[in-house]
LOBA-901777 format. One line per field, with one value per residue (C-alpha): residue number from 1; z, y, x; residue in three letters. Coordinates in steps of 0.1 Angstrom, whole numbers. Layout:
num: c(NUM ...)
w: c(Z ...)
v: c(Y ...)
u: c(X ...)
residuo: c(ALA ...)
END
This chain:
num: c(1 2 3 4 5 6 7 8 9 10 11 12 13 14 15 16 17 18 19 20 21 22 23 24 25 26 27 28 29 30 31 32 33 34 35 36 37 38 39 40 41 42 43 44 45 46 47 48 49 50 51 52 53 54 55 56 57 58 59 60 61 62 63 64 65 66 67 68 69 70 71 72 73 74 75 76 77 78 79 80 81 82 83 84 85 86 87 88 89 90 91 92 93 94 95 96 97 98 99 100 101 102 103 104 105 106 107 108 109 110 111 112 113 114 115 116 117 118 119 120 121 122 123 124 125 126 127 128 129 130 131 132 133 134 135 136 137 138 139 140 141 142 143 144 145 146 147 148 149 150 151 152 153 154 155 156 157 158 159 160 161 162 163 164 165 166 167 168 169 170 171 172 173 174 175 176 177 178 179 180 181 182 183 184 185 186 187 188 189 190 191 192 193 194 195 196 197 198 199 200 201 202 203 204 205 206 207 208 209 210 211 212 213 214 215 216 217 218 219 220 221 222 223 224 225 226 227 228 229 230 231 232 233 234 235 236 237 238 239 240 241 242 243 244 245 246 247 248 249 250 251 252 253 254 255 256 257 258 259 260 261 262 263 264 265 266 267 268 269 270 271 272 273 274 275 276 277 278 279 280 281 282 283 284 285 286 287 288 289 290 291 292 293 294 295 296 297 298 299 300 301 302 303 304 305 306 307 308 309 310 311 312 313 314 315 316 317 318 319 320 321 322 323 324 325 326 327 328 329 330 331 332 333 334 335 336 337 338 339 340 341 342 343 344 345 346 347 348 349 350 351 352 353 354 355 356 357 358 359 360)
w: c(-269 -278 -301 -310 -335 -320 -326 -334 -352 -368 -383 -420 -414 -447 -465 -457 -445 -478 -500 -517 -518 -492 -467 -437 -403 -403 -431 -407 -377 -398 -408 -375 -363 -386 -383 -341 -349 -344 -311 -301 -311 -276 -259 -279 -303 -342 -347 -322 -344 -366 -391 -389 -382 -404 -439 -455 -479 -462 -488 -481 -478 -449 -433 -431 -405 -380 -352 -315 -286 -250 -249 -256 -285 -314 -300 -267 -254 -276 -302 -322 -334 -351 -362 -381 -400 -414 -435 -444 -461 -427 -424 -462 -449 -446 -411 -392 -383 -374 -352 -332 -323 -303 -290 -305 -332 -324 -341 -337 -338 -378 -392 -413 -421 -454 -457 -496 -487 -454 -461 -459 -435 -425 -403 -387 -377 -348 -330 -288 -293 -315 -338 -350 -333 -341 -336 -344 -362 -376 -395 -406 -418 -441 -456 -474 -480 -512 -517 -490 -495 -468 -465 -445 -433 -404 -375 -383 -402 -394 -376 -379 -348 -350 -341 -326 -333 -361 -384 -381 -407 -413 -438 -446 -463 -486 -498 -518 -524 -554 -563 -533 -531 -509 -503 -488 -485 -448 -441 -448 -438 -418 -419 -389 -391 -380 -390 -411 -422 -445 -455 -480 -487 -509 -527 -539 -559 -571 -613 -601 -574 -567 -550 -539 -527 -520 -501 -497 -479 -464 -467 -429 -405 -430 -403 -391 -420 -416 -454 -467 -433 -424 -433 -455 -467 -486 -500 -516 -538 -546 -565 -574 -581 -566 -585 -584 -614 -612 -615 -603 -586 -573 -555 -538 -523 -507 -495 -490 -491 -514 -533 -529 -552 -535 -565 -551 -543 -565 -537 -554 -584 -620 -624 -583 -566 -582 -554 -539 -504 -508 -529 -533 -551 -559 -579 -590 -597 -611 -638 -638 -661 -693 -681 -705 -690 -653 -661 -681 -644 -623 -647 -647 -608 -599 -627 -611 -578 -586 -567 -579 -585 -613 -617 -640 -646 -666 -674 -659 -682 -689 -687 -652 -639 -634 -614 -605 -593 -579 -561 -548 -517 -504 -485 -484 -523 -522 -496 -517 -550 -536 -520 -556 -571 -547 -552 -583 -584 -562 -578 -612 -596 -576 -590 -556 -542 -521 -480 -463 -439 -410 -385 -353)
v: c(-2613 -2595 -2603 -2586 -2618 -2626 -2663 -2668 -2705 -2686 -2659 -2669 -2677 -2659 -2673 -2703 -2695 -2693 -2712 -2681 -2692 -2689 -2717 -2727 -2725 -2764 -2768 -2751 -2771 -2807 -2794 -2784 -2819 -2836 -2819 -2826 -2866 -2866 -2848 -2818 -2786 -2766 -2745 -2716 -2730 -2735 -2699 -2714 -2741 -2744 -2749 -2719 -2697 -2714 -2702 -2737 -2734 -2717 -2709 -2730 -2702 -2692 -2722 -2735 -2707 -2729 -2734 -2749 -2726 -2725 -2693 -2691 -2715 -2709 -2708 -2694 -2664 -2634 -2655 -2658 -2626 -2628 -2601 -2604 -2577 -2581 -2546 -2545 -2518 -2507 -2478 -2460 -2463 -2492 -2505 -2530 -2556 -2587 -2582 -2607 -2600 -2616 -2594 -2587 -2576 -2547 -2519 -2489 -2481 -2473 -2436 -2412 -2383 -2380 -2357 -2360 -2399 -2401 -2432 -2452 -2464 -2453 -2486 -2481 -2517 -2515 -2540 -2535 -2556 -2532 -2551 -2589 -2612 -2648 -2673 -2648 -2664 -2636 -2637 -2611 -2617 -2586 -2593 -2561 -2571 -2564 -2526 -2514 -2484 -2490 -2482 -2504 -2491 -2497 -2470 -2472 -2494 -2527 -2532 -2570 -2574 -2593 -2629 -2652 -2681 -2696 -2671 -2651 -2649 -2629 -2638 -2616 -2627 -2603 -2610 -2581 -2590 -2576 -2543 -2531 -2510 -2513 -2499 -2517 -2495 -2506 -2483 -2499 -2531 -2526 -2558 -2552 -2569 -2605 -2608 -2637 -2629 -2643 -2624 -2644 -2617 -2635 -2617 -2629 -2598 -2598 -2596 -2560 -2551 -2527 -2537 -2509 -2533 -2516 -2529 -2510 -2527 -2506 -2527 -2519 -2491 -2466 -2441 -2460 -2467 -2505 -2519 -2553 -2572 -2591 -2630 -2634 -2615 -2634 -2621 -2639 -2619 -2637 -2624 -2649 -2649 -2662 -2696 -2693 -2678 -2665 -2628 -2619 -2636 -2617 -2634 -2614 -2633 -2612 -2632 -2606 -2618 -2624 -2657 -2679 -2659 -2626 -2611 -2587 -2613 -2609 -2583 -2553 -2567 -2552 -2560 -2564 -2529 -2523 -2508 -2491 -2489 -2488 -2510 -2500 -2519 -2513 -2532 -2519 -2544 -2529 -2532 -2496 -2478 -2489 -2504 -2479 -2451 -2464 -2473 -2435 -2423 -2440 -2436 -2397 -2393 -2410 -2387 -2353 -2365 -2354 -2377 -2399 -2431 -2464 -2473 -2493 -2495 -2524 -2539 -2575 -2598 -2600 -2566 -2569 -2542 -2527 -2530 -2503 -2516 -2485 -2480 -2453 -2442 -2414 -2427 -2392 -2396 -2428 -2423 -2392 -2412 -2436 -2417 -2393 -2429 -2443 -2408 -2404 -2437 -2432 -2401 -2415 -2445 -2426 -2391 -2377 -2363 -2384 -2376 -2366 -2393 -2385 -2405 -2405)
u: c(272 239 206 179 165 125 138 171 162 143 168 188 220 234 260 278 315 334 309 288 260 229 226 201 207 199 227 252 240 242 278 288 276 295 326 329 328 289 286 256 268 283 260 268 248 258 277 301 310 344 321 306 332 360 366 360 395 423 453 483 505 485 476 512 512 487 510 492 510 499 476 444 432 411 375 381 361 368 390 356 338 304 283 251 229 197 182 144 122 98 81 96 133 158 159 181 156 181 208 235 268 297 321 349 329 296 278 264 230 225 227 201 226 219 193 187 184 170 157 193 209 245 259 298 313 336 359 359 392 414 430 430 455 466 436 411 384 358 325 306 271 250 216 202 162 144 142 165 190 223 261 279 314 342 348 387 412 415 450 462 488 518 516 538 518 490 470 438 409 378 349 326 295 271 232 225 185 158 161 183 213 241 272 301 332 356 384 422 435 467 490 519 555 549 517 497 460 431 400 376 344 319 287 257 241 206 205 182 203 233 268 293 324 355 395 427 455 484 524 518 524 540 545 569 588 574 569 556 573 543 543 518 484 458 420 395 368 338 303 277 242 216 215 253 268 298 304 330 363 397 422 452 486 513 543 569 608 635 640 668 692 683 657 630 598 567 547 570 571 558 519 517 527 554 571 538 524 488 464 427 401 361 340 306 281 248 221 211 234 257 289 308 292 303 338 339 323 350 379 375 368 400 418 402 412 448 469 502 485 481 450 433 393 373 344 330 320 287 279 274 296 331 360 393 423 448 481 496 523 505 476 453 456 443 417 408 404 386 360 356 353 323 311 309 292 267 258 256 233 207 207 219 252 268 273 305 307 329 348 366)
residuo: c(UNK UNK UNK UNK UNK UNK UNK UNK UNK UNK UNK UNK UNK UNK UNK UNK UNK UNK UNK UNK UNK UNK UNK UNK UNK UNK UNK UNK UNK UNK UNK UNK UNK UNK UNK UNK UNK UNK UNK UNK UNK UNK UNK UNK UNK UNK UNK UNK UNK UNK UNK UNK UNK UNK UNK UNK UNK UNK UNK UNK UNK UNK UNK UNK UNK UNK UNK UNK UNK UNK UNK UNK UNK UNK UNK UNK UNK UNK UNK UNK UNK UNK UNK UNK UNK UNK UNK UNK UNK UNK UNK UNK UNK UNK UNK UNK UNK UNK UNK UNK UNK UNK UNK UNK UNK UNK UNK UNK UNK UNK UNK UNK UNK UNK UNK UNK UNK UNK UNK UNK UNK UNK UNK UNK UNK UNK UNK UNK UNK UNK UNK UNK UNK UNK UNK UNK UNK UNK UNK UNK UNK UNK UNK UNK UNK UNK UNK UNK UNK UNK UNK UNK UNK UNK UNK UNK UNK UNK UNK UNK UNK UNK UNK UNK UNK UNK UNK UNK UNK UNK UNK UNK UNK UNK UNK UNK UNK UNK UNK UNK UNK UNK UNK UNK UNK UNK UNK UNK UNK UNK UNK UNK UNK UNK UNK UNK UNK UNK UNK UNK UNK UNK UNK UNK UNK UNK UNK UNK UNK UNK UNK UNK UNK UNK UNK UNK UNK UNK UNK UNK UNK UNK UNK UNK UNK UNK UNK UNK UNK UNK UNK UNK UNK UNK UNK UNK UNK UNK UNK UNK UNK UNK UNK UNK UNK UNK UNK UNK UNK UNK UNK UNK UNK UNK UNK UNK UNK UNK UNK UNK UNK UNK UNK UNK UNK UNK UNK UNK UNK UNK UNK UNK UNK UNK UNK UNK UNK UNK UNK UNK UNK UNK UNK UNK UNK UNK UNK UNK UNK UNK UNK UNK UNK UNK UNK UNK UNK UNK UNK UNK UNK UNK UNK UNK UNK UNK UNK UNK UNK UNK UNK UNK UNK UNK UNK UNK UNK UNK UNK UNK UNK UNK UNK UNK UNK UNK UNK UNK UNK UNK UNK UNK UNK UNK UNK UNK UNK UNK UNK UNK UNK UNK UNK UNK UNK UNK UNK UNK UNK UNK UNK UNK UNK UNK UNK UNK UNK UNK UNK UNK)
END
């Protein structure tokens, strides 16, 4: 466990799990309270708290996967990973001013790479545990402050293990502040045979602020010729505004399987994948250019990318932004469409070309 927060009573809590919109520490403590029958919060203090860590709605057709089993509960040391970010303008460049974590979940030290932006910060999330196992409970917390310039991504892809018992789950809450830009693009999710997963990522975007939000899922390990066999997969997509509009709202359920009179189940079906092993998704939420001009941007990246692939691109309502919805089988098309897409994005948005960022 590490944090670099002066006080951390002090330090915004973000947003509360799976409700979208911002909430007090105090709010999260009162909950937490109220959810043990009335007792103090343990001496982990309120992050430690179901209430905290706990999406608030779990779909049914995950959580009639909760099983209790005699290995470590959810709770226990290293079941729950917490990470909080906070990003402020300091010193003309975005720096990471607020800072806990709780291991699985950890950082590294933010990145200034890009030399035609050296004021934004590169951040890689990373997992000391490898993978996600049943009774994993994860939050992530990212606050980008008015001004600031950041992309957030993950070291690797995110490998969800099978699991003989209950489900694992990962929220990931966004505060996208005045005038900022961020950039929100992890690597794959990988669902193995066995497994049962729920991530719920909620946004709360500035009306003068920029979003980048991007998720692929794999059917699982390809390489091995392993294909939809995991129990179930479920997302929830949230973007709000500050005083809680709705902007945007995506909700993905994969239950692979055949019915009762053998038919192929609805994960391969026409208007799902349609038979495809990779599903990538990016929404652009932005005030700073004409929608049609950003769809026409995206639409023509992923075209001159020159893989195999379906993809769709629209408009939000409102004007507020676009989304693109692809599949594909090969996954070095995908991953190449996708990164000409963020590209292309980022280069329309702030009049620069966008990094190579490398991994290992």
């Amino acid at each position: 466990m590490k944090t670099t927060d002066p006080e951390s009573t002090a330090e915004p809590a973000g947003i509360g799990a799976g409700a979208g919109r911002l909430a007090g520490v105090s709010d999260l403590s009162r909950r937490a309270v109220q959810q043990t029958g009335g007792r103090v919060p343990s001496t982990g203090g309120y992050r430690l708290e179901p209430a905290f860590y706990e999406p608030e709605r779990v779909p049914p057709e995950v959580l009639q996967q909760s099983r209790v089993w005699r290995g470590l509960p959810v709770g226990s040391p290293g079941k729950v990973g917490i990470l909080q970010l906070g990003f402020d303008r300091n010193r003309g460049r975005t720096e990471l001013v607020q800072h806990y974590q709780k291991s699985p979940l950890q950082i590294m030290h933010p990145l200034y790479f890009n030399e035609l932006r050296p004021d934004m910060a590169y951040t890689y999330l990373m997992s000391s545990g490898g993978g996600i196992l049943h009774g994993d409970r994860l939050r992530t917390d990212l606050r980008f402050g008015p001004g600031t310039a950041a992309h957030v991504t993950t070291q690797t892809q995110t490998r969800v293990y099978r699991m003989e018992h209950d489900y694992a789950s990962a929220i990931v809450n966004i505060t996208v502040e005045e005038g900022a830009y961020a950039e929100y693009l992890p690597e794959p999710v990988v669902p193995f045979a066995d497994s049962r997963f729920y991530q719920q990522t909620s946004a709360v975007v500035d009306e003068s602020a920029t979003l980048l939000l991007g998720e692929t899922l794999y059917a699982g390990r390809l390489a091995r010729g392993e294909r939809h066999a995991y129990d179930v997969y479920a997302s929830d997509l949230e973007v709000r505004r500050p005083d809680g509009r709705l902007v945007a709202l995506d909700r993905l359920r994969l239950i692979p399987g055949k019915g009762a009179d053998g038919a192929e189940s609805g994960v391969n079906g026409l208007g799902v994948l349609a038979g495809h092993d990779v599903l990538s998704m990016l929404y652009v939420i932005t005030p700073d250019v004409p929608v049609a001009l950003l769809a026409d941007t995206l639409h023509r990246a992923v075209e001159e990318s020159g893989g195999d692939l379906i993809f769709g691109v629209s408009t939000l309502p409102g004007d507020t932004g676009v989304w693109m919805r692809l599949v594909g089988n090969d996954t070095v098309a995908v991953a190449a469409a996708g990164t000409a897409a963020a590209a292309a994005v980022h280069e329309l948005l702030t009049g620069l070309r966008a990094p190579v960022i490398r991994k290992s």
